[in-house]
C-alpha positions as CSV (number, residue, x, y, z in Angstrom):
1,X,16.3,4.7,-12.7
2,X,18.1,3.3,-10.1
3,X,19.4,0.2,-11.7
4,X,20.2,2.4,-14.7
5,X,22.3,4.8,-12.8
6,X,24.2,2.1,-11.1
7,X,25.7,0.9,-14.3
8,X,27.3,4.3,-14.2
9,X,29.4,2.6,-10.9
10,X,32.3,-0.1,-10.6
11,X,31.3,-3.7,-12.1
12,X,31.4,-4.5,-8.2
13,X,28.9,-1.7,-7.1
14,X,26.7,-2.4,-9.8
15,X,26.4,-6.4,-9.5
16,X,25.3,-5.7,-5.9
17,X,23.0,-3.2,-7.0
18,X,21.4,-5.2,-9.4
19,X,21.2,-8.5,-6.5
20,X,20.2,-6.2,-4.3
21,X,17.0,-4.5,-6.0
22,X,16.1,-8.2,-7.3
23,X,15.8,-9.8,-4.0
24,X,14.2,-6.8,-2.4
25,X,11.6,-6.5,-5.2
26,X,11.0,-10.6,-4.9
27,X,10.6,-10.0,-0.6
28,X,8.1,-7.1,-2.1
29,X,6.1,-9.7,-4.0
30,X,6.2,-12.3,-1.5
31,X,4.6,-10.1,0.7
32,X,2.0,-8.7,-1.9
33,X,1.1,-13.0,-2.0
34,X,1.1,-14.0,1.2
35,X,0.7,-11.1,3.5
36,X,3.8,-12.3,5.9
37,X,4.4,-9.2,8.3
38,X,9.0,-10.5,8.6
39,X,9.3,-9.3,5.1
40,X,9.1,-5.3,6.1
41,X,12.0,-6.0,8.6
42,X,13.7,-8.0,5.8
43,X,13.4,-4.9,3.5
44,X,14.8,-2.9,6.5
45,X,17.5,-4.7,7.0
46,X,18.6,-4.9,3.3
47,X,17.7,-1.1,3.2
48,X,20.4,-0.7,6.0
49,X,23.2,-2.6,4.4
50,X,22.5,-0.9,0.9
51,X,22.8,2.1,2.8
52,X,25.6,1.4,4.1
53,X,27.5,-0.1,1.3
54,X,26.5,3.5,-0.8
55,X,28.2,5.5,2.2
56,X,31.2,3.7,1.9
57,X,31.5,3.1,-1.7
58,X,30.9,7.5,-1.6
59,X,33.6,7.7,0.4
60,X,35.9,6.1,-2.0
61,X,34.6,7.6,-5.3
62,X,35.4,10.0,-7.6
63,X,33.6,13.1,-7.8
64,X,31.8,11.8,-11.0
65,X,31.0,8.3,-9.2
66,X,29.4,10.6,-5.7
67,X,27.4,12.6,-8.3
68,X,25.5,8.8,-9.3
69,X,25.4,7.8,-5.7
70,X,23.8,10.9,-5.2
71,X,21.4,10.5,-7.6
72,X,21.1,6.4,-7.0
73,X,20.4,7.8,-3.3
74,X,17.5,9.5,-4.2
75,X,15.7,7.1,-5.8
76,X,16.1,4.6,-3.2
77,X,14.7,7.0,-0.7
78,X,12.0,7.0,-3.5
79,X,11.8,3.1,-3.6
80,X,11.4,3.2,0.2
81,X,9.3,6.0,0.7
82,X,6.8,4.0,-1.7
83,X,7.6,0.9,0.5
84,X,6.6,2.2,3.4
85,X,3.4,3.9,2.0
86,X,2.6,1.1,1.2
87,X,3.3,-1.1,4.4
88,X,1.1,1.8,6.2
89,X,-1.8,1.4,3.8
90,X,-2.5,-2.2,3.9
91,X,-3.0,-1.5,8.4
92,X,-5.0,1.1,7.9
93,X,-8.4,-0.4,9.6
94,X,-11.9,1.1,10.0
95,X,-12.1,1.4,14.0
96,X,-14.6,-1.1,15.1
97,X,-16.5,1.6,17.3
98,X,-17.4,3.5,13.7
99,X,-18.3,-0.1,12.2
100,X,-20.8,-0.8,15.2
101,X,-22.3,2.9,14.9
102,X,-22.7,2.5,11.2
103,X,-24.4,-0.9,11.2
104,X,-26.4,0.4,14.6
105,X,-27.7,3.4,12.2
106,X,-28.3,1.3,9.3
107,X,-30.4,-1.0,11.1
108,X,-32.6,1.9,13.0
109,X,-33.0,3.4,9.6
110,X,-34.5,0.3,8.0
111,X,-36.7,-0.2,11.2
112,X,-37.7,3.2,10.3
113,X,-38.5,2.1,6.9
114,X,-40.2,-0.4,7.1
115,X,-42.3,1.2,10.2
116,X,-43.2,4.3,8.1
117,X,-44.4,1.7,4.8
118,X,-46.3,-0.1,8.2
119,X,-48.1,2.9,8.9
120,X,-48.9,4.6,4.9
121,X,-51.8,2.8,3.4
122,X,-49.8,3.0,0.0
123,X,-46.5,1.4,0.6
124,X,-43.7,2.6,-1.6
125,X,-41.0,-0.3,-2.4
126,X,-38.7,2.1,-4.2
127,X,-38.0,3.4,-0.2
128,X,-36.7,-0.3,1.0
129,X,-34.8,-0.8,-2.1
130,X,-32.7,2.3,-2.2
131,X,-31.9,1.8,1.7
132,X,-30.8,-2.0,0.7
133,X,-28.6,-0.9,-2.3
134,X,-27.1,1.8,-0.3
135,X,-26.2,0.0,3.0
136,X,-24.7,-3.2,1.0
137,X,-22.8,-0.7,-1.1
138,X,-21.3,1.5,1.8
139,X,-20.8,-2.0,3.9
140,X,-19.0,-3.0,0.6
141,X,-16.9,0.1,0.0
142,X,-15.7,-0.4,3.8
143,X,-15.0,-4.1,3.6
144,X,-12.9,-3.1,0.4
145,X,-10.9,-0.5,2.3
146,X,-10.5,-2.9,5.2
147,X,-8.9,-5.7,3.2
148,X,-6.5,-3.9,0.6
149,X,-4.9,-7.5,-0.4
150,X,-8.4,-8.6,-2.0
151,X,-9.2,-4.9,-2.7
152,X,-10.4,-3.7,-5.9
153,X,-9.2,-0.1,-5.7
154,X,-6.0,-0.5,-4.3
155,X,-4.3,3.3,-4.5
156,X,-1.2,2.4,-2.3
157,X,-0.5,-1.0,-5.3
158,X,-1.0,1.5,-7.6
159,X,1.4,3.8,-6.4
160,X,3.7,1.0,-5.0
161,X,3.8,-0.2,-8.9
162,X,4.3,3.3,-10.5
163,X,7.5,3.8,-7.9
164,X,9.3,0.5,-8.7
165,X,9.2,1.0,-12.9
């Protein structure tokens, strides 16, 4: 939308536009590949001077011309609102005090297990095997949420994409 509004503007305003939202889009993807932290102070810095290029370009418009800006602003604050979403998502980290707890409880628990089938004169395997599938599949669940690059949910990419169409 904000590409399409833009061609609303000046030949000028628009060409910049149009550079602008290519090259920050390609720093996007170069950071979805290679996970290189510079690209979010890239994207602010080319958020600044787009910024500032629509404040003074408003300045000079006519009143039809500040009615785009206004609505090219908005959907850059979109574009960066989804941006920073998000850069905040792929940080977000399990604290490694809940990971030792949760793998100090696990392993308890299958002592547990295994002490109780120790004891019984009938040992039950169905016990051991649900403990295994749930462990490897909460320890998986937390990996995945840990590494969002290599993750196979991925809400914020989702959300990321839907912003940038």
């Amino acid at each position: 939308m904000l590409y399409r509004y833009s061609r609303e503007l000046p030949d000028s305003m628009y060409q910049y536009t149009r550079n602008m939202l290519s090259v920050f889009l390609q720093n996007q993807l170069v950071y979805e590949k290679t996970g290189d932290i510079t690209t979010f102070s890239t994207a602010q810095k080319m958020s600044d001077a787009y910024w500032q290029n629509l404040r003074k370009f408003k300045k000079q418009a006519t009143p039809e011309q500040a009615e785009t800006v206004d609505k090219i602003s908005g959907y850059f604050e979109q574009i960066m609102a989804a941006v920073t979403l998000y850069a905040y998502a792929n940080y977000e980290r399990t604290p490694l005090f809940i990971m030792f707890l949760l793998i100090t409880v696990s392993l308890l628990i299958g002592f547990l297990v295994g002490f109780m089938n120790g004891i019984k004169s009938r040992v039950h395997y169905l016990v051991p095997v649900i403990y295994f599938v749930t462990i490897s599949l909460t320890m998986l669940v937390i990996s995945d949420l840990n590494n969002r690059g290599s993750a196979s949910s991925g809400p914020a990419t989702i959300i990321y994409r839907r912003h940038m169409i």
